[in-house]
N, C-alpha and C positions, 0 to 999 in steps of 0.2 A: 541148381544154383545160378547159372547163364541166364533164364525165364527169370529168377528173382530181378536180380541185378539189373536188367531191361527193364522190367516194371517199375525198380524203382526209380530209374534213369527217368524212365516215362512222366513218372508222375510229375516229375520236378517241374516241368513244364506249366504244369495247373495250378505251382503253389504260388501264392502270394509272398515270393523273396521274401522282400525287403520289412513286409508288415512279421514274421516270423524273428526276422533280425531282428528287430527291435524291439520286440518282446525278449529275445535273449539277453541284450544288449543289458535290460531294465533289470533283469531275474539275476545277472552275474555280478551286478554292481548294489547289491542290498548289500546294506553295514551289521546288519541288526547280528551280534555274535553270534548265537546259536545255529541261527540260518546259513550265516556263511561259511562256517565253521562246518559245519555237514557237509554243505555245497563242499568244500575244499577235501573236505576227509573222502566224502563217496567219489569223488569225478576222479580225485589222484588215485587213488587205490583200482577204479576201474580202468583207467589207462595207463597203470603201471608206472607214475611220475618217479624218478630216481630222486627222491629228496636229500640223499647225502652231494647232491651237484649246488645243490641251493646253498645261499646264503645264509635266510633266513629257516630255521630250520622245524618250528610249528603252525599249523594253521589259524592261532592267535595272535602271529608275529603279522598276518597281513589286514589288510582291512577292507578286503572284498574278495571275492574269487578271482575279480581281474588281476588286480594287483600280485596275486598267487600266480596264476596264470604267465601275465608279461615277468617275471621274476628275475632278481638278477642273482646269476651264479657267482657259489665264492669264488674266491682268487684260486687263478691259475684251473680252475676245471676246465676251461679250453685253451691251449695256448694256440698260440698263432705260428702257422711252419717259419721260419727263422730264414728260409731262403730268400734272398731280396728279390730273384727272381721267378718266384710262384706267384701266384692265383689261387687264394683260396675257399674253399666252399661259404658262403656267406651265412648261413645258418646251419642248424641241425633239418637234418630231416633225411628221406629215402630218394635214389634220384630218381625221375618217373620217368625223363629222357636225356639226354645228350649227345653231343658231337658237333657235324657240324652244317649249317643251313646249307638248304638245296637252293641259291640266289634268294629269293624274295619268299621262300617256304621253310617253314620248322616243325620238324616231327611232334608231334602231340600224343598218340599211340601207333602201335603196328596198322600201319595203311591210313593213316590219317595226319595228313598236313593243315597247316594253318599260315595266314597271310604275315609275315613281320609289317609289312605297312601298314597293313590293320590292327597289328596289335600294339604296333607305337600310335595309333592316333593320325596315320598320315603327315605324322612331325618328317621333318625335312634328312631329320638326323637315319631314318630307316636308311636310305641309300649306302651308310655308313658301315653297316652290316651285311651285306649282302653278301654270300658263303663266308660267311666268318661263323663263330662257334657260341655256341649257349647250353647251358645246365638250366634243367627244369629240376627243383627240388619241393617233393610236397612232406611237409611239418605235419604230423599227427597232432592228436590232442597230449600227449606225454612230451611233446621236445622242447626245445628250451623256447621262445617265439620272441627272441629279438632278433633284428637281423643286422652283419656288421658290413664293412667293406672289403670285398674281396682284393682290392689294392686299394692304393693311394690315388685319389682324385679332388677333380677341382666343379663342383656343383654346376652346371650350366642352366638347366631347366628340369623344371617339376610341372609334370601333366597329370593334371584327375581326370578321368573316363568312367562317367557314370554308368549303369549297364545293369544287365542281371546280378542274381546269386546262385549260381548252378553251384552244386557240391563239387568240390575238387577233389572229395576219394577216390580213387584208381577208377574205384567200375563207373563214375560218371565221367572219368575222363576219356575212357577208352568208347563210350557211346553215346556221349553228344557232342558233335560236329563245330569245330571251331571255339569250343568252350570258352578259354583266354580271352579271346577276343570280343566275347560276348560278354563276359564277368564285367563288374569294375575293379577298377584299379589305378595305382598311382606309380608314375613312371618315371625314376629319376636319371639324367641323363650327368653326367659327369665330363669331363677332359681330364684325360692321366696320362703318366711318360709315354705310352706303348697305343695313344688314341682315345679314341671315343669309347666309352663304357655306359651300360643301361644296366639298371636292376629296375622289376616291374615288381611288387607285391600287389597280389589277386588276391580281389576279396571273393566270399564263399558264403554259402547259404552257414548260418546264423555266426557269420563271423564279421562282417560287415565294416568293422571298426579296424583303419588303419591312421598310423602315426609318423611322423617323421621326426628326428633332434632337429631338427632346424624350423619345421613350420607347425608340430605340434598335432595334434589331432586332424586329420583333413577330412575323415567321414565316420559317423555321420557329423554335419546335417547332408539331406540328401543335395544333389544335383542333377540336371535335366540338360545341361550342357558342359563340353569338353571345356575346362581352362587350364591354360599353358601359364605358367609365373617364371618369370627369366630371373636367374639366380644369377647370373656370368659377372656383375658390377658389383653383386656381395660377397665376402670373402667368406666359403665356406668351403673351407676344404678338410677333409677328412683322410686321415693314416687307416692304413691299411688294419684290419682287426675290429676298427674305431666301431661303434655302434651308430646305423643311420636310419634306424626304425624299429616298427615292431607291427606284429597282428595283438589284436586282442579279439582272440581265439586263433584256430592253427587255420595256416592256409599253402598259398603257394608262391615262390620267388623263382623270378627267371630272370638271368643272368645271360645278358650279350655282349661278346667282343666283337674286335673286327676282325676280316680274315689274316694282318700281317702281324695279329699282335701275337699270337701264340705260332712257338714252334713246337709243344707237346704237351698229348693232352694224357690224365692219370689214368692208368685203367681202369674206368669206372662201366657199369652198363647198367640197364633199365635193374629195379630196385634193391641197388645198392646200398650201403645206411654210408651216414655221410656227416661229420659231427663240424658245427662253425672254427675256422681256423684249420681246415684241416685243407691239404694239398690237392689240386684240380688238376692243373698243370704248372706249365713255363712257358714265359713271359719268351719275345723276341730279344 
């Protein structure tokens, strides 16, 4: 099973990303009823979707697999921990790491770090972070794939980082080297009571397509250069819970504090399940 896993790690290398994206991209947004309506029936049934979480509750009720996909659950399936001073997990998903940075390095798998100044873009704001804490959480295809805010913050800057689509399932995380930072991804940087806050959403081989409530779709279409959009002079700020994206399809969110804003963190460890709203830690 090791030899599989490698190989298929391996090949990822040779594949054409982003042209495979887009082909998915194309195949999950067909209207045509019958077709999506299968699409919806066979994908949720093979990943185990819990449709009593849903809103809507047939695969008639959507009108593509995406829209199935990004889906919004009814009232109260997640609530938000009630503590004013928690931190809580920003989506659904398994945790693949957390704790807290070695200065300028973040755990990715057992014996492999990666650069936080590389994976913010060399934005000014990495310094901000350095031994301070982050949750990596990776989203299967069954979890819910909006993602909210782990507290209350004030929008400062959004960075797109164009880049590969390496898979972000466990066994491609734990065998290729600096993954995140090679991935694309869109990086939002926040001001809240307790400091500087980052959530990054990774994009992932045929999942390509991320969003934000406030700027909407950011990919595709593709990009070939990093751009930074200063948010700090528009008012966007977001409560804690509040929804500030989505994948369409499953991927990965990392979430960075600084080192004085937490004094405790949940006992959580590598693949733990971990549902949006639910308790991380405590705030300083």
């Amino acid at each position: 099973m090791g030899l599989l896993k490698s190989i298929l790690a391996g090949i990822q290398y040779l594949l054409p990303h982003h042209l495979l994206s887009s082909v998915v991209h194309w195949f999950l947004r067909i209207r045509v009823k019958p077709i999506k309506n299968l699409q919806i029936a066979l994908i949720s049934e093979v990943a185990g979707v819990d449709w009593s979480e849903s809103k809507l509750k047939s695969a008639s009720d959507f009108d593509c697999f995406n829209t199935f996909f990004t889906r919004e659950l009814a009232a109260g399936a997640r609530p938000i921990d009630p503590d004013p001073n928690s931190f809580v997990a920003p989506s659904d998903g398994k945790i693949s790491q957390c704790g807290r940075l070695t200065n300028n390095r973040i755990m990715q798998a057992k014996g492999q770090h990666y650069s936080l100044r590389i994976l913010l873009a060399n934005d000014p704001a990495a310094s901000d972070f350095h031994n301070g804490f982050f949750h990596t959480i990776y989203l299967a295809p069954r979890n819910y794939h909006r993602v909210h805010m782990p507290m209350s913050g004030h929008l400062q800057r959004m960075i797109h980082v164009p880049g590969r689509l390496f898979s972000v399932a466990p066994y491609s995380v734990q065998r290729v080297p600096g993954l995140f930072t090679r991935n694309e991804r869109v990086i939002s940087l926040f001001e809240t009571s307790h400091g500087p806050m980052a959530l990054i959403l990774i994009g992932a081989m045929l999942v390509s397509s991320m969003e934000t409530t406030w700027s909407g779709v950011i990919t595709p279409p593709r990009g070939k250069r990093v751009t930074t959009d200063d948010w700090s002079r528009r008012d966007v700020r977001l409560e804690k819970g509040q929804e500030m994206g989505r994948f369409n399809m499953g991927s990965t969110v990392i979430l960075l504090l600084p080192a004085g804003a937490v004094s405790t963190l949940a006992d959580y460890g590598t693949e733990d399940i971990v549902v949006m709203g639910q308790k991380l830690g405590r705030l300083t």
